[in-house]
MITOR-938867 format. One record per residue (C-alpha): residue number from 1; chain; x, z, y. Coordinates in pm, whole numbers, plus 50000, padded with zeros to 5 digits. Layout:
% MITOR-938867
    i  ch     c1     c3     c2
  NUM   A      X      Z      Y
...
% end
This chain:
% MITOR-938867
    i  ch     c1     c3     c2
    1   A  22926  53304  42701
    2   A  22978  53667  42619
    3   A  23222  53747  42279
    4   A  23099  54071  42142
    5   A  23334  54058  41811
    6   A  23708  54056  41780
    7   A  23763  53777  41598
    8   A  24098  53753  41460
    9   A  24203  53409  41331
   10   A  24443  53351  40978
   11   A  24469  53041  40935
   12   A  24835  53020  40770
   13   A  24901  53007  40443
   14   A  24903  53345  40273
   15   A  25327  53302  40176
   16   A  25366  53349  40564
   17   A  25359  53693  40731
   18   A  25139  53633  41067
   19   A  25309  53853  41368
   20   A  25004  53792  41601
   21   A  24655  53688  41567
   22   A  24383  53578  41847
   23   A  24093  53742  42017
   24   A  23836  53535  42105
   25   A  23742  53659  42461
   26   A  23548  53343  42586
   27   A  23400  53042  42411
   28   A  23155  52726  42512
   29   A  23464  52582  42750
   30   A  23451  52190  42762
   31   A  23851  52097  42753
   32   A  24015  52375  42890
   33   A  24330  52264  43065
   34   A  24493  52566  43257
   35   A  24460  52947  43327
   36   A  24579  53135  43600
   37   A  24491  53458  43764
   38   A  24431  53561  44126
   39   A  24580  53879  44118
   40   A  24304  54095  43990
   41   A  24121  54096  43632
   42   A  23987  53771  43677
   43   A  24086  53465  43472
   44   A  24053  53156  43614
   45   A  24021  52823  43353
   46   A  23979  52443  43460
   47   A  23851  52233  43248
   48   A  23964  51882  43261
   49   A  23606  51663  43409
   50   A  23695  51855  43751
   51   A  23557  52228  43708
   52   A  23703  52584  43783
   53   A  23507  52876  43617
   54   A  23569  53230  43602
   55   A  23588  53438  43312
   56   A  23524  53811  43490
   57   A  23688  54027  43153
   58   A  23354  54032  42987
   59   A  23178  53684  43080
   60   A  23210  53381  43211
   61   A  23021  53329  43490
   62   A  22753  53071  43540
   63   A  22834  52914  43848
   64   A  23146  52742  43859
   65   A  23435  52891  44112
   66   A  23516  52538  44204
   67   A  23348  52148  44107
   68   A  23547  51861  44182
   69   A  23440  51638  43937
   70   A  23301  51369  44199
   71   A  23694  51265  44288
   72   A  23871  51335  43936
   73   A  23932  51044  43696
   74   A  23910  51223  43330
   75   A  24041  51182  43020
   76   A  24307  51101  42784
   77   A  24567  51289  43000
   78   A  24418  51274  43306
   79   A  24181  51508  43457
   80   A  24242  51861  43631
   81   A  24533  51968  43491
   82   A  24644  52264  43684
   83   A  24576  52527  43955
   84   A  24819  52814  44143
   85   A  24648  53105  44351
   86   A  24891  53120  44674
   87   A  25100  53480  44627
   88   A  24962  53607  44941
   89   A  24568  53491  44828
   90   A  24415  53838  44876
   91   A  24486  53803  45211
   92   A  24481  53403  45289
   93   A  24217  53280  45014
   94   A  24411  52973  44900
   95   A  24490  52793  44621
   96   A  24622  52461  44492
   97   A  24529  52237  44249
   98   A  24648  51970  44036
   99   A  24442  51650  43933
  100   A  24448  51292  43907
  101   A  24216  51103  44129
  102   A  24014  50810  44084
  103   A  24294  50559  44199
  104   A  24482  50699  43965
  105   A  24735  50910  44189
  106   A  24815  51232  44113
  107   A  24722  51486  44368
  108   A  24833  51849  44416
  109   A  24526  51959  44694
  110   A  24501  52284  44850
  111   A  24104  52493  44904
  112   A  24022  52825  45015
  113   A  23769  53078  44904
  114   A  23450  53133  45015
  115   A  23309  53460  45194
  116   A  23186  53490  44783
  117   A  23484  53592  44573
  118   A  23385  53416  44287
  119   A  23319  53078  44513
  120   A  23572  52813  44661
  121   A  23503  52661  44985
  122   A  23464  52275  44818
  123   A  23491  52137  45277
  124   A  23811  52324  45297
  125   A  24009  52110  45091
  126   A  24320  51976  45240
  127   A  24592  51688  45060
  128   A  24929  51829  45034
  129   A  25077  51574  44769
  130   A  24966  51197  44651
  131   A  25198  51000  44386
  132   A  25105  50675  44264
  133   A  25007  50697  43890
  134   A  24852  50400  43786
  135   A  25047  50186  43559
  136   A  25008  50439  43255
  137   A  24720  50680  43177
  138   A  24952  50954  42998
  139   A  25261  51189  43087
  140   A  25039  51270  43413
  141   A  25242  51622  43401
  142   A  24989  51882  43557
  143   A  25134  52234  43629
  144   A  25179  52452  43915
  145   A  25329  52768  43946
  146   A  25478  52982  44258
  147   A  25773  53078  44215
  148   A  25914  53422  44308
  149   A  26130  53250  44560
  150   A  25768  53208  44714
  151   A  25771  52770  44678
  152   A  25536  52619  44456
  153   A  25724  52436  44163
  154   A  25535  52125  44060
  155   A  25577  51971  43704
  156   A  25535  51576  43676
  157   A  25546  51319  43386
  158   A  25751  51011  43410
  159   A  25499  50781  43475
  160   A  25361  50725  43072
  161   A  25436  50440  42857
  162   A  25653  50540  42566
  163   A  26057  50551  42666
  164   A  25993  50600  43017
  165   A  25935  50216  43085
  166   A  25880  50277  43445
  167   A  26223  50443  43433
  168   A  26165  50710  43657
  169   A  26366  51023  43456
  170   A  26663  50909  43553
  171   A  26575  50779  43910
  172   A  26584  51000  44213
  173   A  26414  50784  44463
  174   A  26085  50871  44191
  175   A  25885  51188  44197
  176   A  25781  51116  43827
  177   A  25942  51294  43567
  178   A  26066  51565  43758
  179   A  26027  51942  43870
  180   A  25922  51948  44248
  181   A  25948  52257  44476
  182   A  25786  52266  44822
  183   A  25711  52524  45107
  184   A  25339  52500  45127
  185   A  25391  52751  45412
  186   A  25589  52563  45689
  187   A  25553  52228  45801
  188   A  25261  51973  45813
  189   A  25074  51961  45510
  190   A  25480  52123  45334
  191   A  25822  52141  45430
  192   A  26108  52054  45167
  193   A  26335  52381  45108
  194   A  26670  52390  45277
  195   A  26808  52483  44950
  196   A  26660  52177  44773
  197   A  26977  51987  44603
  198   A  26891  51622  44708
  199   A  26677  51710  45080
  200   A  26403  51584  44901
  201   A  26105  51759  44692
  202   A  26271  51721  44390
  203   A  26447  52069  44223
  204   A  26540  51913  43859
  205   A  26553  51583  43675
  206   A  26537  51392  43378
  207   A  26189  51546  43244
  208   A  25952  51349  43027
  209   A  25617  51518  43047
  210   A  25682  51880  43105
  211   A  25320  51991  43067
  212   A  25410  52342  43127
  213   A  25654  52556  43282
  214   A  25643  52936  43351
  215   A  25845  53193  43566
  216   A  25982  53520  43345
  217   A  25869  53774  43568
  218   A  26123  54020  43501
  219   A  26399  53775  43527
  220   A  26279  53497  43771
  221   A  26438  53264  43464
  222   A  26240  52939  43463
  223   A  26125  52802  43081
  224   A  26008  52453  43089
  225   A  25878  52291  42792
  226   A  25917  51931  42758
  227   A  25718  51707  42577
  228   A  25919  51476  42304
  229   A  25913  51115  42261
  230   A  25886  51043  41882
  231   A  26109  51306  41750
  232   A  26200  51611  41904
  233   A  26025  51854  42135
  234   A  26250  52076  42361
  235   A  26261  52415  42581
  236   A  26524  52411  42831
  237   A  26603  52726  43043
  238   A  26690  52716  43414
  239   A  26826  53089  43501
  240   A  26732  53246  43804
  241   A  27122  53182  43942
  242   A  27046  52816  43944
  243   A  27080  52626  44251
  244   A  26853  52367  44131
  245   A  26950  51947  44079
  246   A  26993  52025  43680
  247   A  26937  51661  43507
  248   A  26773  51777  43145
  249   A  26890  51413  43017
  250   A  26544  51231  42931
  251   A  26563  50886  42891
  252   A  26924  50956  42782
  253   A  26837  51188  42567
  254   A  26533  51339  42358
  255   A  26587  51706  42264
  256   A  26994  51716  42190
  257   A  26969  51373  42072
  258   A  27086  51055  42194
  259   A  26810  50827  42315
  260   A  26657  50591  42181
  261   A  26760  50710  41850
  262   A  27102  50574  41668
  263   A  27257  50559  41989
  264   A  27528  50712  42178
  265   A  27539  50828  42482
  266   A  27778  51071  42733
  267   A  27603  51414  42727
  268   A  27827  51534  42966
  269   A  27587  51510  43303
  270   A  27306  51674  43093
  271   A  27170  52025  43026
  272   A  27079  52019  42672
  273   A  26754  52246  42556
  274   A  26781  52586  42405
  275   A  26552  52534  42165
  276   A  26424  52177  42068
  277   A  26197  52128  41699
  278   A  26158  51766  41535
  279   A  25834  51599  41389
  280   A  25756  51342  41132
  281   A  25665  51003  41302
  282   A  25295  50841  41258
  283   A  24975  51023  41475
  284   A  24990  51326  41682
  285   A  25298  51526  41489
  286   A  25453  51712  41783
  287   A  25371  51771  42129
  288   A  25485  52093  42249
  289   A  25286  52348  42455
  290   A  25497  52617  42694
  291   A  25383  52943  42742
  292   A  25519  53273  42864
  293   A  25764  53514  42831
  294   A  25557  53813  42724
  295   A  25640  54137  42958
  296   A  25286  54257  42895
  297   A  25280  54656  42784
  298   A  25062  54670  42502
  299   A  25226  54520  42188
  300   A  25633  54637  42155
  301   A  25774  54390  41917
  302   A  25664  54121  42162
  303   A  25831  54203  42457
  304   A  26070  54034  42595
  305   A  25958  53711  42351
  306   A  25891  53379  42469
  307   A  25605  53269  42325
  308   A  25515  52878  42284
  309   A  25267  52663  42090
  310   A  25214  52285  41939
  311   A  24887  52072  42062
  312   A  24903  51864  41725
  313   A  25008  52172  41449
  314   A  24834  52421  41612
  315   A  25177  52624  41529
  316   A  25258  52930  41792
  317   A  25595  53072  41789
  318   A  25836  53324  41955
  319   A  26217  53310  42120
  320   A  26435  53586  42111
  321   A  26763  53605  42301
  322   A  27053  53767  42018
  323   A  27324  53779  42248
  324   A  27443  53430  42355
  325   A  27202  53275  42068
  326   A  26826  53201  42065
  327   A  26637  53235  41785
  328   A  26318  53103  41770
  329   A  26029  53266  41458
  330   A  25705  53117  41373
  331   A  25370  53410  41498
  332   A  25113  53239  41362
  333   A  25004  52922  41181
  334   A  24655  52796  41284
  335   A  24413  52481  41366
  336   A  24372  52495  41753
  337   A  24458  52241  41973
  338   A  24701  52425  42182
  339   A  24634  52276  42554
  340   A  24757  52559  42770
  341   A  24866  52935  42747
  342   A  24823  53158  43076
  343   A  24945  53538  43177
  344   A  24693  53746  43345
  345   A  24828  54024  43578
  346   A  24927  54268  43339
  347   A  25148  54007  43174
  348   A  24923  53991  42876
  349   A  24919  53609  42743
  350   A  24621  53398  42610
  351   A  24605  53066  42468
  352   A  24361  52766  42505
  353   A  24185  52571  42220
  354   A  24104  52218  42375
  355   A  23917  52067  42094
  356   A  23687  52392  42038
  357   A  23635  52500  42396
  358   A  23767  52877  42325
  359   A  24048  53120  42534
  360   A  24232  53360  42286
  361   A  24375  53674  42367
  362   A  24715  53685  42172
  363   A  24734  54016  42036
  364   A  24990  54230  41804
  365   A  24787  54316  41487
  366   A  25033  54596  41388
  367   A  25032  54913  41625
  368   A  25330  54966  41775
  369   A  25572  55205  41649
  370   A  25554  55529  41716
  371   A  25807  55650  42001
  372   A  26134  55871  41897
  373   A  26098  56202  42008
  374   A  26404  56317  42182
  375   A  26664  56548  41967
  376   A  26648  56950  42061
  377   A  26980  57139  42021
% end
């Protein structure tokens, strides 16, 4: 459906200053799940029964680029969760994707494009990845994202339940609750990095449901947001230096918090969040929602900000780096549900409204300031 206005959403209340506001670019979505782009104009946004579709920068087009509905098992948190177009894709056509199947295992799959751009090749479908996910129905994880290393990171939940009853953060015979990284390029369907800390697929530990995770792409830094238990939501940081096996404490730990609450625990082994926020207990109060870290070249005052949102709160906010300290300031108060966030390839960032089937271009309603002109003598 084409958007003809620029509709700008205020939702706060009027004692808060809004820093950003939304463009509506693309509405009529059932459950949007995950954007990515392909390397051109394109954005590309699943929705969570099993479909791909294309929004072209004026439309989204009628056919979809890709139906798998026939093998996903949808809802709750289950569905197609995420896809990753293959860094070389203008020249090999493929891209992975991210879904739970009907048995209940998620399943990171790789297609190819047809000889029509704006069509997949549904027969060319090829199983990289199956891990048994059936005891639960929630923390099913669901992002992918190629790193600039050139391995595709994988982000998985621990399994579901509530305090990781399967126990899997903490165990590193488990793929659940963890950040994988595999070379989708070498072996048969992947080989596991050299550089991978344990010689398995597993690059970081002790995750609960990191939903999403993105790559700074002027820094290669990695931001992960976790999801919280009952209390605190988190962001932890992995810089570019890393060497991977970082252990980010859950079910030790929620946020910088022992867990469960009221108990102690050695924090020592653990690398605490930069940024975590609580919530009041009782419904859906917190669940946290990564984005990016905006290098986009339009709007000033965001760049270089890290810019995250709340499924529940509909909140979005920004973190700033002051030297060794992060601060973190609230953008923009509104009602969406806040599924995903995606950059498109000029590093511009939208955001996803689950519950109203819309993609929002986050924009700077202030111009930016005027450039200083350089001093004559």
């Amino acid at each position: 459906m084409r958007i003809s206005a620029l509709v700008l959403l205020f939702l706060a209340s009027t004692a808060t200053a809004q820093q950003i506001a939304l463009k509506s670019i693309v509405s009529g979505l059932e459950m949007p799940t995950a954007l990515a782009h392909a390397g051109d104009t394109r954005m590309f946004i699943t929705l969570q029964r099993g479909q791909i579709v294309i929004w072209d920068g004026t439309q989204k087009l009628a056919a979809p680029f890709l139906d798998i509905r026939s093998l996903v098992q949808c809802c709750d948190e289950q569905g197609l969760l995420g896809l990753a177009f293959h860094p070389r894709y203008s020249d090999n056509g493929f891209f992975y994707v991210y879904y739970v199947d009907r048995s209940s295992f998620i399943t990171i799959a790789r297609y190819r494009v047809s000889s029509d751009p704006n069509r997949a090749d549904p027969a060319s479908a090829q199983t990289f990845l199956k891990i048994d996910h059936h005891e639960f129905g929630n923390h099913d994880g669901g992002q992918l994202q190629f790193g600039p290393d050139g391995y595709l990171y994988i982000g998985t939940g621990d399994g579901g339940g509530a305090g990781d009853t399967l126990g899997n953060g903490q165990n590193r015979n488990s793929l659940l609750g963890k950040l994988l990284r595999i070379d989708v390029d070498s072996g048969s369907p992947y080989a596991i990095p050299p550089s991978n800390p344990f010689g398995n697929e597993i690059w970081a530990w002790g995750l609960r449901n990191p939903w999403r995770f993105s790559f700074d792409r002027q820094t290669s830094d990695l931001w992960i947001a976790d999801v919280g238990q009952g209390a605190w939501e988190e962001i932890d940081l992995q810089p570019a230096t890393s060497i991977g096996g970082e252990n980010y404490g859950w079910n030790r730990m929620e946020g910088k918090h022992c867990y469960p609450p009221g108990s102690s625990c050695d924090m020592s082994p653990f690398v605490l969040p930069i940024v975590e926020y609580g919530h009041g207990g009782g419904g859906c109060s917190g669940s946290i929602t990564g984005g990016y870290r905006y290098r986009g070249s339009r709007y000033v005052r965001l760049y270089g900000t890290y810019i995250y949102g709340d499924y529940c709160n509909g909140g979005i906010w920004g973190v700033t780096q002051q030297g060794n300290t992060w601060s973190v300031r609230s953008l923009l108060s509104t009602r969406i549900a806040t599924s995903t966030f995606g950059e498109d390839i000029a590093g511009e960032i939208y955001v996803a409204d689950y519950a109203n089937g819309v993609i929002y271009q986050i924009i700077d309603q202030l111009p930016n300031p005027p450039k200083r002109r350089a001093v004559q003598h």
